[in-house]
NUVEX-672417 format. One record per residue (C-alpha): residue in one letter; residue number from 1; chain; y, z, x. Coordinates in pm, whole numbers, plus 50000, padded with zeros to 5 digits. Last residue first. Example, Ala and Ser with C-alpha at 12.3 -4.5 7.8 and 13.67 -1.06 7.14 Angstrom:
2
SITE; resn; resi; chain; y; z; x
SITE; S; 2; A; 49894; 50714; 51367
SITE; A; 1; A; 49550; 50780; 51230
! end
This chain:
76
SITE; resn; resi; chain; y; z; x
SITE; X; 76; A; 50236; 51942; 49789
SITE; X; 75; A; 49942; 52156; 49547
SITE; X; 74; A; 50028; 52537; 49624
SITE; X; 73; A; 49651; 52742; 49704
SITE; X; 72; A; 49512; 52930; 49422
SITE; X; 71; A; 49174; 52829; 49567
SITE; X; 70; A; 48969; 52646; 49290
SITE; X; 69; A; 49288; 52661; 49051
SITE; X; 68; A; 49551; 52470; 49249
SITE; X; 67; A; 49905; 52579; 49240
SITE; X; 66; A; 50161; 52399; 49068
SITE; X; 65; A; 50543; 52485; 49191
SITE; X; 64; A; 50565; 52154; 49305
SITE; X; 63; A; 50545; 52039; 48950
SITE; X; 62; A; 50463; 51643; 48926
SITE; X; 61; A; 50741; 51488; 48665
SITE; X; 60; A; 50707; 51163; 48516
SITE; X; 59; A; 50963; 50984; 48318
SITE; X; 58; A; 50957; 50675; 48075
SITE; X; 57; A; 51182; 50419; 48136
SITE; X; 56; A; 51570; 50456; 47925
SITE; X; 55; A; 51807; 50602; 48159
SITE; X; 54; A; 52050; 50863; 48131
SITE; X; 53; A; 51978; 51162; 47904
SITE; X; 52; A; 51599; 51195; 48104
SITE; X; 51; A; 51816; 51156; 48403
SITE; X; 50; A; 52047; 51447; 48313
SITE; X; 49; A; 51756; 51667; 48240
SITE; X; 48; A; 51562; 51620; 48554
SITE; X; 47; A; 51882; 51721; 48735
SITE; X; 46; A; 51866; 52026; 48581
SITE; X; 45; A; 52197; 52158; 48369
SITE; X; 44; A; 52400; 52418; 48557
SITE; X; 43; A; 52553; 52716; 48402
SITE; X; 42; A; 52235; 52899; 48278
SITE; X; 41; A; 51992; 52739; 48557
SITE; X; 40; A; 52240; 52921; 48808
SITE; X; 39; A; 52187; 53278; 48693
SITE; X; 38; A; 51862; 53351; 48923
SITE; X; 37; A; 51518; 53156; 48942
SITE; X; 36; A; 51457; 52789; 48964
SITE; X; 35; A; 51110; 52588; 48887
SITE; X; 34; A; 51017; 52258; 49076
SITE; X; 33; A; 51059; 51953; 48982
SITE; X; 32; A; 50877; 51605; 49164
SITE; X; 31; A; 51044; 51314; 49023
SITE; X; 30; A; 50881; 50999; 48921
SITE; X; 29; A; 51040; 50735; 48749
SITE; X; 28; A; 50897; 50441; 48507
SITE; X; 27; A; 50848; 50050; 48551
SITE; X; 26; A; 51083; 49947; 48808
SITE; X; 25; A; 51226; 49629; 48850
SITE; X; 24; A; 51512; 49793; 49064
SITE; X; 23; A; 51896; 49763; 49054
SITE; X; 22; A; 51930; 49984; 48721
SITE; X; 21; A; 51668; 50237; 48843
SITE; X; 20; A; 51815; 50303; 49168
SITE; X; 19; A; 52158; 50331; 49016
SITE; X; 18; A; 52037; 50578; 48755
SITE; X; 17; A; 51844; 50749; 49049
SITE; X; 16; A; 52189; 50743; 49289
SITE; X; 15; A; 52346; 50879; 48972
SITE; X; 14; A; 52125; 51145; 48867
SITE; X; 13; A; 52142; 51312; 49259
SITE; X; 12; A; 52509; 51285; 49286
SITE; X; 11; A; 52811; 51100; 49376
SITE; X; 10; A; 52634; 50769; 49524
SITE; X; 9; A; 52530; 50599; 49786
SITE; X; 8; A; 52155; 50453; 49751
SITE; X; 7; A; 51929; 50474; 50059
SITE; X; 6; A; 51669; 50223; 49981
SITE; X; 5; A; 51316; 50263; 50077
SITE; X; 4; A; 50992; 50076; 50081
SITE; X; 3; A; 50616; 50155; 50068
SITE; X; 2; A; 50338; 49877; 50144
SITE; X; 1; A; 50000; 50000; 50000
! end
């Protein structure tokens, strides 16, 4: 499998993957998420969420948070 990047300027996160998308012939996204602690969820929306509002391709997300269930080790 050949994999390619492209280093997209732009003023955030959502935007550079909005851009991404709209340049592309992509099919979907994938984003790996991960879960936040502390006060800053409550005054800042995810960056998952602002995508999902944004574009219109389906959406994956792979939690790097998981941890396997044979050895309760963190799946990366």
């Amino acid at each position: 499998m050949d994999l390619t990047y492209k280093i997209i300027d732009a003023f955030n996160e959502e935007r550079g993957i909005e851009s991404y998308v709209n340049i592309s012939n992509c099919d979907g996204v994938g984003l790996i998420v991960h879960g936040h602690s502390g006060l800053n969820p409550a005054f800042r929306r995810s960056i998952l969420e602002k995508v999902l509002n944004q574009i219109d391709l389906p959406v994956i997300t792979l939690n790097a948070d998981r941890q396997s269930p044979e050895n309760n080790v963190p799946i990366h």
